[in-house]
C-alpha positions in Angstrom: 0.0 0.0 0.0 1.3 3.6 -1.2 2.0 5.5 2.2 0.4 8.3 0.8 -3.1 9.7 -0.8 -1.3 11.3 -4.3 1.7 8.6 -4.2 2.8 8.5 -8.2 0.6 11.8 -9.5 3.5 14.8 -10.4 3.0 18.1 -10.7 4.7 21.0 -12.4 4.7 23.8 -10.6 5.2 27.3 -12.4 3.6 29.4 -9.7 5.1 31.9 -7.2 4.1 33.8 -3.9 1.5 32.3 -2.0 -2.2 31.0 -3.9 -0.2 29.0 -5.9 2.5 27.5 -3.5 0.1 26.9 -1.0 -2.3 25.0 -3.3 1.1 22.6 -4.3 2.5 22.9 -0.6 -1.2 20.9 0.0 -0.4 18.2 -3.1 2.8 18.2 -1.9 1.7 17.0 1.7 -0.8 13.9 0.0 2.5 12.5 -1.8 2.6 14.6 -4.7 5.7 14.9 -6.5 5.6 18.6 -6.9 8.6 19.8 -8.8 9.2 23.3 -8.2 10.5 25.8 -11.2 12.2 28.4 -10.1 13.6 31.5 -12.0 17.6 30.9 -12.5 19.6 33.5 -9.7 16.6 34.6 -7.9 13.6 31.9 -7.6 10.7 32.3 -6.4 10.1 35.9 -4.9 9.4 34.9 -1.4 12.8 33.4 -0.7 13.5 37.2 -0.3 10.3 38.5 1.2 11.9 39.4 4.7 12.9 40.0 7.7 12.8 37.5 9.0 15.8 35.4 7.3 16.9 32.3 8.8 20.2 32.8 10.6 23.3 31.1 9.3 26.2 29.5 11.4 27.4 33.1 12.2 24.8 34.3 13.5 24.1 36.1 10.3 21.0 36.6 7.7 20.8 34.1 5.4 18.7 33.8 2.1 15.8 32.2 3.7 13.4 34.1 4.6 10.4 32.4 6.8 7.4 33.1 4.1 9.4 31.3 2.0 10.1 28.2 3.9 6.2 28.5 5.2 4.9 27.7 1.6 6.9 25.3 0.4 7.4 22.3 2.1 7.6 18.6 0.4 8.5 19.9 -3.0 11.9 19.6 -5.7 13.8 23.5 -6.7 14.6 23.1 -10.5 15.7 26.4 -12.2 14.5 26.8 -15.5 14.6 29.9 -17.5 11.3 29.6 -19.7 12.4 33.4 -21.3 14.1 31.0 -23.1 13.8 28.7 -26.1 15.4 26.1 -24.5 13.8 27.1 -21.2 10.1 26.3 -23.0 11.6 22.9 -24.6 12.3 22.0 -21.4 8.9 22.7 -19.7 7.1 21.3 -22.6 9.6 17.8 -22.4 8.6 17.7 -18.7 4.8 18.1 -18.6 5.2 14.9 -20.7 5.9 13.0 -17.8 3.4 15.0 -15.4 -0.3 15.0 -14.3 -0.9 18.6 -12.9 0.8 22.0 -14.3 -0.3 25.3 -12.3 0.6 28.3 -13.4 0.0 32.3 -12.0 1.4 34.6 -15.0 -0.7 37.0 -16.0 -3.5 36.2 -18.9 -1.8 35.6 -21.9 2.1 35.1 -20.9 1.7 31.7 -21.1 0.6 31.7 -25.0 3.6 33.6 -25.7 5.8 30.6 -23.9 4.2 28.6 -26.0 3.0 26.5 -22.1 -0.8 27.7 -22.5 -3.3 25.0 -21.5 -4.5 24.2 -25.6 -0.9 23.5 -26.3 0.2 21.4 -23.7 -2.9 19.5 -24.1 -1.5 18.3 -27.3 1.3 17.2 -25.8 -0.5 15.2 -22.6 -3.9 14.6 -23.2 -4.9 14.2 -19.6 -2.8 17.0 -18.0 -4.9 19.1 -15.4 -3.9 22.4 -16.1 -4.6 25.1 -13.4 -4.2 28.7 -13.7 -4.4 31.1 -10.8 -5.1 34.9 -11.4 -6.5 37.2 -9.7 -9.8 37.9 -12.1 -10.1 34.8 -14.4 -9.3 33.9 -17.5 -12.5 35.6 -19.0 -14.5 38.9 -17.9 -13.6 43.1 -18.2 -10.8 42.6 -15.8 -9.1 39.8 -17.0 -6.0 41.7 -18.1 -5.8 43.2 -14.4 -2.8 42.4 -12.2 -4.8 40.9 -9.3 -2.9 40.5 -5.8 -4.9 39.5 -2.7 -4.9 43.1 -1.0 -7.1 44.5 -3.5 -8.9 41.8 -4.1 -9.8 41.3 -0.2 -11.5 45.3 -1.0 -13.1 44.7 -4.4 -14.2 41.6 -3.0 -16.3 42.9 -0.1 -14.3 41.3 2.6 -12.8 44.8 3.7 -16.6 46.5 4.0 -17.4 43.7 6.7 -14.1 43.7 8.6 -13.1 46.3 11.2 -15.1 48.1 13.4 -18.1 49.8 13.4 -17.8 53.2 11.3 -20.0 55.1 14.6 -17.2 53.5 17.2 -14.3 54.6 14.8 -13.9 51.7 12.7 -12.6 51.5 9.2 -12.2 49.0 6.6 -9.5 46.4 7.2 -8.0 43.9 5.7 -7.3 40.5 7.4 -4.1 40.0 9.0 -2.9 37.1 6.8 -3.6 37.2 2.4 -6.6 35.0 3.2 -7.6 35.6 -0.7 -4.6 33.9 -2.1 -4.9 31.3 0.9 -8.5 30.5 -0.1 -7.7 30.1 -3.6 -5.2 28.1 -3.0 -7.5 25.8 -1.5 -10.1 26.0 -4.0 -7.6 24.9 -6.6 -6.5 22.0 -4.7 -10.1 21.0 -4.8 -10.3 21.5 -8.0 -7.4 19.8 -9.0 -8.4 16.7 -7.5 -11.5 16.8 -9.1 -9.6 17.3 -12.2 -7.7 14.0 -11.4 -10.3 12.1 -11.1 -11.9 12.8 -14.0 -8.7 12.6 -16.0 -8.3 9.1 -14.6 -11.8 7.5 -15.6 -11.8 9.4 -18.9 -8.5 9.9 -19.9 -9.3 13.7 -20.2 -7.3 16.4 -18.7 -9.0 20.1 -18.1 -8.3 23.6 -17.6 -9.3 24.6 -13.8 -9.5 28.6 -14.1 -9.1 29.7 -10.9 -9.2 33.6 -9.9 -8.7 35.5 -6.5 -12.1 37.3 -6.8 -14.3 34.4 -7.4 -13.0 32.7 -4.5 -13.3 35.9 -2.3 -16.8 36.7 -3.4 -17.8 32.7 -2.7 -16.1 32.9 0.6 -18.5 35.7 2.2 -20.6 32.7 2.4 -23.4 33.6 4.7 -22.9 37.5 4.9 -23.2 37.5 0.4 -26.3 35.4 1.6 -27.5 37.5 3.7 -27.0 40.9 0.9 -28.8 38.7 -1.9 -31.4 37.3 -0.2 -32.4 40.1 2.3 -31.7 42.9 0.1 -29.4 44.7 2.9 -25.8 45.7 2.6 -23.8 44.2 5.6 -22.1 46.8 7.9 -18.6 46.4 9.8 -19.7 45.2 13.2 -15.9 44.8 14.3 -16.0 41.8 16.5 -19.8 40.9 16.8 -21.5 38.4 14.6 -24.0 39.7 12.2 -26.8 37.0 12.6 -26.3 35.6 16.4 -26.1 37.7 19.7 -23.9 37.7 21.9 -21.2 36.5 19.6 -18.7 39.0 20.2 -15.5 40.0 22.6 -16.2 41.0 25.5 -13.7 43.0 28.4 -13.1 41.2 31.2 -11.9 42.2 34.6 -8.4 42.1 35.0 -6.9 39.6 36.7 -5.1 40.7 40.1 -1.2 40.6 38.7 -1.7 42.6 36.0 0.0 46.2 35.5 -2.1 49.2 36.3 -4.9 50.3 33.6 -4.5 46.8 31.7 -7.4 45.3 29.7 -8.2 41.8 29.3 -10.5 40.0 27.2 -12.4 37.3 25.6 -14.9 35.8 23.5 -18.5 35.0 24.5 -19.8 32.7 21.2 -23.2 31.4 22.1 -25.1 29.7 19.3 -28.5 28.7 20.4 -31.3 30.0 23.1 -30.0 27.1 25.2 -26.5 28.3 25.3 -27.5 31.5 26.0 -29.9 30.2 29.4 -26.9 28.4 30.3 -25.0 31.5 30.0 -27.2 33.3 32.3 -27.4 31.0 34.5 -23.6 30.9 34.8 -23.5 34.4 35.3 -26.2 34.5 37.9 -28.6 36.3 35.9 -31.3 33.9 34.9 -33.7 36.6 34.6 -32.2 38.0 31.3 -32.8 34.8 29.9 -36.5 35.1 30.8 -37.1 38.3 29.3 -39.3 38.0 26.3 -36.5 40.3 24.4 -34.0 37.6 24.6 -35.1 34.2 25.2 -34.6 34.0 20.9 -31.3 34.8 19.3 -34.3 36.7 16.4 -35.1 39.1 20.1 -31.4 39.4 20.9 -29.9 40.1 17.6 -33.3 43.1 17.0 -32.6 43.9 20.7 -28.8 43.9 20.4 -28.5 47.4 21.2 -29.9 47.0 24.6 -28.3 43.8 25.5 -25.0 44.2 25.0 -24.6 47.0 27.2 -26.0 44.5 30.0 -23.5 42.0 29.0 -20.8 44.3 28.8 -21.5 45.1 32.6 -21.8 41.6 33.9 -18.3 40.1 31.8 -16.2 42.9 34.0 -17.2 41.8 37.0 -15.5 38.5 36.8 -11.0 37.6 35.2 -11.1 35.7 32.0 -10.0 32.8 34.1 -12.8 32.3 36.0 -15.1 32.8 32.9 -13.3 30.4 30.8 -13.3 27.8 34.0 -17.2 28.5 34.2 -18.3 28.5 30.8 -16.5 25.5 29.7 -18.6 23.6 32.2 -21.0 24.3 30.8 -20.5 23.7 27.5 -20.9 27.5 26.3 -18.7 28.4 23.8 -16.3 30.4 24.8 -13.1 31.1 24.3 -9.3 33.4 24.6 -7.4 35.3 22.5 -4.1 34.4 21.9 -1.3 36.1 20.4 1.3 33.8 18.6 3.5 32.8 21.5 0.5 31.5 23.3 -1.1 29.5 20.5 2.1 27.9 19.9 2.9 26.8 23.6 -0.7 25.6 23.8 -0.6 22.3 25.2 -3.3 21.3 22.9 -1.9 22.5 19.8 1.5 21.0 21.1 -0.7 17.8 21.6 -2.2 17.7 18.0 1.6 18.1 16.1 0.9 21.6 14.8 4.4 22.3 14.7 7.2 19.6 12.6 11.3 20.0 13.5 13.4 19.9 10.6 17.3 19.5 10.4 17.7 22.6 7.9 21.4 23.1 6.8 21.5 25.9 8.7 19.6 25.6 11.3 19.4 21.7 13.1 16.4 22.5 14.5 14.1 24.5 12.7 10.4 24.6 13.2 7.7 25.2 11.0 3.5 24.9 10.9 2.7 21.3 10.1 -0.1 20.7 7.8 -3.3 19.9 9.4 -4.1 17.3 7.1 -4.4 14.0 9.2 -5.1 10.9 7.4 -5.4 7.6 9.3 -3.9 5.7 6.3 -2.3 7.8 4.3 -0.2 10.7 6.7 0.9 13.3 4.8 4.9 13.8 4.0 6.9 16.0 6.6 10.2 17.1 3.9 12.0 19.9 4.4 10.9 23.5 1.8 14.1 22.8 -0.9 16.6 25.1 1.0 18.7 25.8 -2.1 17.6 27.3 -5.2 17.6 24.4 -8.1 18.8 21.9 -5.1 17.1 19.2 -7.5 17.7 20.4 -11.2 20.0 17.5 -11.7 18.5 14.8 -10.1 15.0 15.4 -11.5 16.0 16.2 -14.9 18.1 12.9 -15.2 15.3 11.1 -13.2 12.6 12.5 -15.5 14.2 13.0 -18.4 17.2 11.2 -18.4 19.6 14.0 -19.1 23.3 12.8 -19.2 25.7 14.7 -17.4 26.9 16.6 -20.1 23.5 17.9 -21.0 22.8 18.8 -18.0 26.5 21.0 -18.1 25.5 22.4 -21.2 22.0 23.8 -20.3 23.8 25.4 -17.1 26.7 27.1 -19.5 24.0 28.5 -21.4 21.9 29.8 -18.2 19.2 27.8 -19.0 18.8 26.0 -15.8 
């Protein structure tokens, strides 16, 4: 039995940044071969995209910056210059020998390589061919340059993020590229539909994936709620649109801390039930009782008169003793960590959210583990290729069989 999910599929990987890599970092975790092509000299941008740089022996800034290694895991660095003639041949005598290409050039670039989806296809009937841009392959903005910044505003996720404009608020964007992330997700999706199709049919297919589809799908409930109740959502900064009280609250704190500090937490009840529980927790069963509140349809039209409440009775007691009571209960509850606390957790520690690797330059580094767990097929655990092109000569003389001296010749002319 393979030891993992996509044991014998390979992918060619032309893409760079983040949608992309993350969508092959995923592949790459199932078993995937995922071979990496990197520009000659400089590779993929985010090898650069720092601080911070892993440190070398010394001490010293090396040329590894963390985004880098984040996104990268489990796959093979080939350099391949595909500005080139040779560069193209190359590409075009490897997706022979491949199942997935992905690509994220802008509309059009890859025609002019001559490694656009209706040529390859000649080539490899069943290749799944994925291209990631930021508005599609087809539509007024198709030429754009999309990156997931402007695509987190055009897409509506910045007009429902932040807080309210009357306490303040402006639009904000999220504080990781969740527009590239989700689309890097939606393409591994796809991708594996792709497979499996290819596989039954012995067809390969485009998958066209862009940055704003997947942000506009990925309002879920609050493009729901526009379309179907006619109302454009609002920032409401940490409170939930359709459930009450579903929110941060500030809590009293605790007795150690400095003069003037805040704590707080968040209060995430999700039925009437949870809510009498809460109530009842808090020793105020009678706001459960009031006609106003005993729905979440009263609390969320009477939200302006029960927070206030709420916000009275959470400082009266630490976050500790909150989290200790609520949990009891089973109302949902929870803190707010900042990275240092998620990552001693004991229950991420617990679930392996964090792999060692013996990097080169550093024996111990330690990265985000993929959350993938498979009962039968774990995912792989490699190190991101620390050197650019680290496997140009094994995979092109696995691959391809290239002799030693045509691999030497492809260097001296800067192809690889």
């Amino acid at each position: 039995m393979d030891m993992n999910s996509l044991h014998g599929i390979r992918v060619l990987d032309l893409s760079r940044v983040l949608a992309g890599p993350w969508c092959t970092q995923t592949l790459a975790d199932l078993g995937a071969d995922v071979i990496k092509i990197e520009r000659p000299g400089s590779g993929d941008d985010t090898r650069t995209w720092g601080p911070p740089f892993l440190k070398d022996a010394h001490g010293q800034d090396s040329a590894e910056a963390a985004y880098y290694l984040g996104t990268n895991r489990n796959k093979r660095s080939v350099t391949c210059d595909i500005s080139q003639a040779a560069g193209q041949a190359l590409i075009r005598d490897l997706v022979t020998h491949c199942d997935v290409f992905i690509e994220n050039f802008k509309v059009g670039d890859m025609a002019r390589y001559g490694l656009d989806y209706h040529s390859l296809k000649k080539l490899n009937p069943k290749l799944v061919y994925c291209s990631v841009t930021g508005f599609g392959q087809t539509g007024p903005y198709a030429d754009r340059a999309g990156y997931d910044y402007a695509v987190q505003g055009m897409g509506g996720l910045m007009s429902i993020t932040g807080e309210r404009d009357d306490l303040g608020g402006g639009p904000q964007k999220v504080g990781v590229a969740v527009a590239d992330l989700f689309t890097g997700m939606y393409a591994t999706v796809g991708i594996l539909a792709a497979l499996r199709h290819a596989e039954s049919t012995g067809q390969g297919q485009w998958v066209d994936m862009a940055l704003l589809d997947t942000q506009v799908a990925m309002l879920a409930n609050m493009g729901a709620n526009y379309l179907v109740g006619g109302k454009v959502p609002q920032r409401a900064g940490n409170a939930h649109q359709n459930v009450v009280p579903y929110q941060v609250f500030e809590v009293k704190a605790p007795a150690d801390a400095p003069s003037g500090a805040k704590d707080h937490m968040i209060l995430a009840v999700g039925n009437d039930h949870q809510f009498a529980k809460f109530c009842t927790v808090a020793s105020h069963p009678e706001i459960a009782a009031d006609p106003r509140f005993v729905k979440n349809m009263g609390r969320v039209t009477h939200r302006a008169e029960l927070v206030p409440m709420l916000e009275s009775i959470m400082l009266t007691r630490t976050k500790a003793d909150w989290l200790s009571a609520l949990e009891a209960a089973k109302v949902p509850c929870g803190a707010i960590n900042n990275l240092a606390e998620v990552f001693a957790d004991p229950h991420v520690q617990s679930r392996h959210m964090v792999t060692p690797w013996a990097h080169p330059l550093e024996p111990n580094l330690r990265l985000v583990s993929s959350p993938l767990k498979l009962s039968e097929t774990p995912v792989r655990t490699d190190l991101p290729p620390p050197l650019l092109g680290q496997h140009t000569d094994e995979v092109l003389a696995e691959v391809l069989g290239y002799s030693a001296e045509q691999l030497a010749q492809m260097r001296a002319n800067q192809v690889i």
